[in-house]
FINUMAR-429409 format. One record per residue: residue in one letter; x, y, z of N, C-alpha, C, O in turn. Coordinates in pm, whole numbers, padded with zeros to 5 digits, always signed. Example, Ala and Ser with C-alpha at 12.3 -4.5 7.8 and 13.67 -1.06 7.14 Angstrom:
<recs>
A+01319-00569+00780+01230-00450+00780+01320-00330+00780+01424-00332+00846 S+01285-00225+00708+01367-00106+00714+01290+00003+00787+01341+00114+00804 
</recs>
This chain:
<recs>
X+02473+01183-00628+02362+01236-00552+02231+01174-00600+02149+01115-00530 X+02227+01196-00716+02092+01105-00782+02053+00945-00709+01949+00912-00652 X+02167+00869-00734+02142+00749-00687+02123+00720-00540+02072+00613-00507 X+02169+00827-00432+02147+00854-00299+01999+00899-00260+01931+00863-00164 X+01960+01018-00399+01826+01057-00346+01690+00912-00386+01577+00889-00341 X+01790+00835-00507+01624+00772-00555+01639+00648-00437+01533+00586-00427 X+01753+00595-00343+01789+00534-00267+01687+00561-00107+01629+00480-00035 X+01698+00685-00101+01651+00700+00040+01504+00704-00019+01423+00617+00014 X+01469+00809-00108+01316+00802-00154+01251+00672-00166+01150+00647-00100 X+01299+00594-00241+01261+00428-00240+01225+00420-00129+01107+00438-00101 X+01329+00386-00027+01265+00372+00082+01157+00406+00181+01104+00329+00261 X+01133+00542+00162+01041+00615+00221+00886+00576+00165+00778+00559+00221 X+00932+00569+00025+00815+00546-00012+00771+00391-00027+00662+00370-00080 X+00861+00264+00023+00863+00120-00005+00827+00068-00132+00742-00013-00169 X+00942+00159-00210+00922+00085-00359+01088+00028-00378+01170+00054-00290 X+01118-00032-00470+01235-00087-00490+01312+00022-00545+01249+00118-00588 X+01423+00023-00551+01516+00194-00599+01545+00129-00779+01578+00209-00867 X+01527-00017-00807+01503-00006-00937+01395+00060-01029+01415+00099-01144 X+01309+00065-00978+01210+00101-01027+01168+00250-01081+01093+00284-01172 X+01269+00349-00958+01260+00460-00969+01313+00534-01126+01413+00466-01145 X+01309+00593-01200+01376+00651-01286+01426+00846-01242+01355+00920-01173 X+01533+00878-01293+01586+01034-01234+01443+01068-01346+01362+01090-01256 X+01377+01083-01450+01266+01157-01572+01147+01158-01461+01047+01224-01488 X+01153+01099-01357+00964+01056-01267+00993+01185-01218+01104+01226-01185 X+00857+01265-01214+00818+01342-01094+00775+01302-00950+00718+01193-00938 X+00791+01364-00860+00726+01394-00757+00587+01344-00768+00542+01273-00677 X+00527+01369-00851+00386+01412-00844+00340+01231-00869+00260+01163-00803 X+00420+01195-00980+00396+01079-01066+00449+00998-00926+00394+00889-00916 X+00518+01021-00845+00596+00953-00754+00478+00907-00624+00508+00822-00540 X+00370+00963-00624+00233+01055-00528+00353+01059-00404+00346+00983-00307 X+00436+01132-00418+00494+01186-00326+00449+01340-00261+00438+01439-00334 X+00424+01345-00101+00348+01471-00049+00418+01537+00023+00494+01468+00090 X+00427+01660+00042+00547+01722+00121+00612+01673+00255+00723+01708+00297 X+00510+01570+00325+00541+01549+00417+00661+01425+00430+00721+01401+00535 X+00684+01348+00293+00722+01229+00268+00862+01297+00187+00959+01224+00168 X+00864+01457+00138+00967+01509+00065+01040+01534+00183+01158+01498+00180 X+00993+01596+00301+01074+01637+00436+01130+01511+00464+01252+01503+00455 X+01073+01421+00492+01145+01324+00536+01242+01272+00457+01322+01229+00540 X+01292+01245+00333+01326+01292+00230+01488+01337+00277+01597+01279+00288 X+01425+01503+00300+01561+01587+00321+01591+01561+00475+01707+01596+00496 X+01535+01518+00580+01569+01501+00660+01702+01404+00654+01820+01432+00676 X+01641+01283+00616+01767+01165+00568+01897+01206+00477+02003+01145+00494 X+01884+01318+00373+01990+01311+00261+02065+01414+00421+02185+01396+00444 X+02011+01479+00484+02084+01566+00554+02150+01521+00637+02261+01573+00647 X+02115+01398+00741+02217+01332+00838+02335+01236+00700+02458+01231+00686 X+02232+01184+00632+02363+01118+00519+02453+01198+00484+02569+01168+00508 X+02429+01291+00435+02569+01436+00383+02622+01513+00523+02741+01543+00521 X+02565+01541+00616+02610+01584+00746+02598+01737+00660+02694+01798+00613 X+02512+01761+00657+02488+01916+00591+02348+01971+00639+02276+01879+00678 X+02303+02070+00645+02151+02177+00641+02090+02178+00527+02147+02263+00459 X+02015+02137+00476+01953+02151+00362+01791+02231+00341+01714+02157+00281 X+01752+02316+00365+01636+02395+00389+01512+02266+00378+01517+02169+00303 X+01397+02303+00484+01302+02212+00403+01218+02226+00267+01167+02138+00197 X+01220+02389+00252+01155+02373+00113+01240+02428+00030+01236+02549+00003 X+01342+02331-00030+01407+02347-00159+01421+02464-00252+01342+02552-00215 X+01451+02480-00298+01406+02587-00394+01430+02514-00518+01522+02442-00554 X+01306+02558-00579+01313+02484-00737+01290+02344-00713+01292+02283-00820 X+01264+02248-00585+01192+02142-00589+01065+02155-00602+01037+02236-00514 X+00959+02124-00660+00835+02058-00667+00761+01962-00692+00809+01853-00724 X+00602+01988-00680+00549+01817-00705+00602+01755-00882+00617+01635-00907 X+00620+01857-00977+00603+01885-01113+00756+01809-01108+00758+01696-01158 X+00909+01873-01042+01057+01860-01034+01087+01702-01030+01059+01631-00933 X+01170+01640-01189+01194+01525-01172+01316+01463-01042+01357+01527-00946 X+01348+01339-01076+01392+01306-00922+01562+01353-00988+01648+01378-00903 X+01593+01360-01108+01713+01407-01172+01776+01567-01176+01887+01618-01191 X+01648+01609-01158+01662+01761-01157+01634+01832-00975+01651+01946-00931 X+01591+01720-00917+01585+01776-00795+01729+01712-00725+01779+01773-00630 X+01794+01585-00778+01925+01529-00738+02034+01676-00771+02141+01692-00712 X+01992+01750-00852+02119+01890-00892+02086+01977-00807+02179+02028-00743 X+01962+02019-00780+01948+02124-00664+01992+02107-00523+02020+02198-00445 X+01997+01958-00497+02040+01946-00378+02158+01925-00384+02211+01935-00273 X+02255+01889-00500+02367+01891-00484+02406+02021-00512+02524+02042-00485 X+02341+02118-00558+02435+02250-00579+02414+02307-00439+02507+02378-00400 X+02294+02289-00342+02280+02348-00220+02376+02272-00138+02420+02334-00041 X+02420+02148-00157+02514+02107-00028+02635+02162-00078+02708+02210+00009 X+02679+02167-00206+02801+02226-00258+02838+02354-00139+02940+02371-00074 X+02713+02432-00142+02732+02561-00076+02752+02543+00029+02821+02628+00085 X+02713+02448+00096+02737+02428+00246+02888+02370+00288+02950+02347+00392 X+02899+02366+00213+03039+02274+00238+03158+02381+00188+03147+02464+00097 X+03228+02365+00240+03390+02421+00210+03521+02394+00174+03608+02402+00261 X+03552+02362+00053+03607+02257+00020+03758+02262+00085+03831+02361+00087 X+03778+02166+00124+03940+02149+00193+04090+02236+00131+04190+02273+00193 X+04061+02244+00019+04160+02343-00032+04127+02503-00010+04207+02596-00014 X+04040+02507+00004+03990+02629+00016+04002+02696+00184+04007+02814+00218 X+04004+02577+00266+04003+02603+00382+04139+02593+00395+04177+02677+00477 X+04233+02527+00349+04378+02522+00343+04463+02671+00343+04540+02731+00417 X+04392+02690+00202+04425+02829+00162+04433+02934+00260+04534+02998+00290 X+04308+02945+00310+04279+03029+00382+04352+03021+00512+04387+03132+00552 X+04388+02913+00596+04495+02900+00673+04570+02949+00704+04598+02996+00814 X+04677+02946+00512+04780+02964+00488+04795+03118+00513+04885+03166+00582 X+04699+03187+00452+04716+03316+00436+04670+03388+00539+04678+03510+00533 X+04594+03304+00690+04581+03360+00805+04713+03363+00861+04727+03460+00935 X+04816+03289+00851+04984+03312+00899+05043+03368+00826+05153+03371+00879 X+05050+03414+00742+05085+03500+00627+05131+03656+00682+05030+03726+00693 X+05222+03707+00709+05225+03877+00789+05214+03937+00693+05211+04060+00696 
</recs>
């Protein structure tokens, strides 16, 4: 997820994705909410998931390493993992 978010961010912001480090803030990044939406707009068609626009626990202060975990623990939630949906299948035919 990290290397996806400093990937699309690079871009948004037209810097090279070497350059980025996961320790940079937002802030250090002069990244503005309007450039973070766009942001989640992209990680969201890339993951095929909902991702709220204002994060929770993202901010201008939130490095790009610590905001790569929030969004992966929020798509975690969105998603359902295939065994789980298996399961549940199973035990809908189940009498």
């Amino acid at each position: 997820m990290q290397q996806q978010l400093i990937s699309v961010l690079a871009h948004q912001i037209d810097r090279d994705p070497d350059s980025l480090r996961p320790e940079m803030t937002f802030r250090e990044l002069e990244v503005d909410s309007l450039t973070l939406i766009e942001v989640i707009v992209t990680l969201e068609s890339d993951l095929g998931i909902d991702l709220p626009a204002d994060l929770d626990g993202v901010t201008a202060e939130t490095t790009l390493g610590r905001a790569a975990e929030i969004i992966q623990t929020t798509a975690a939630g969105e998603r359902r993992p295939a065994v789980d949906v298996a399961s549940a299948a199973r035990e809908a035919r189940t009498p």
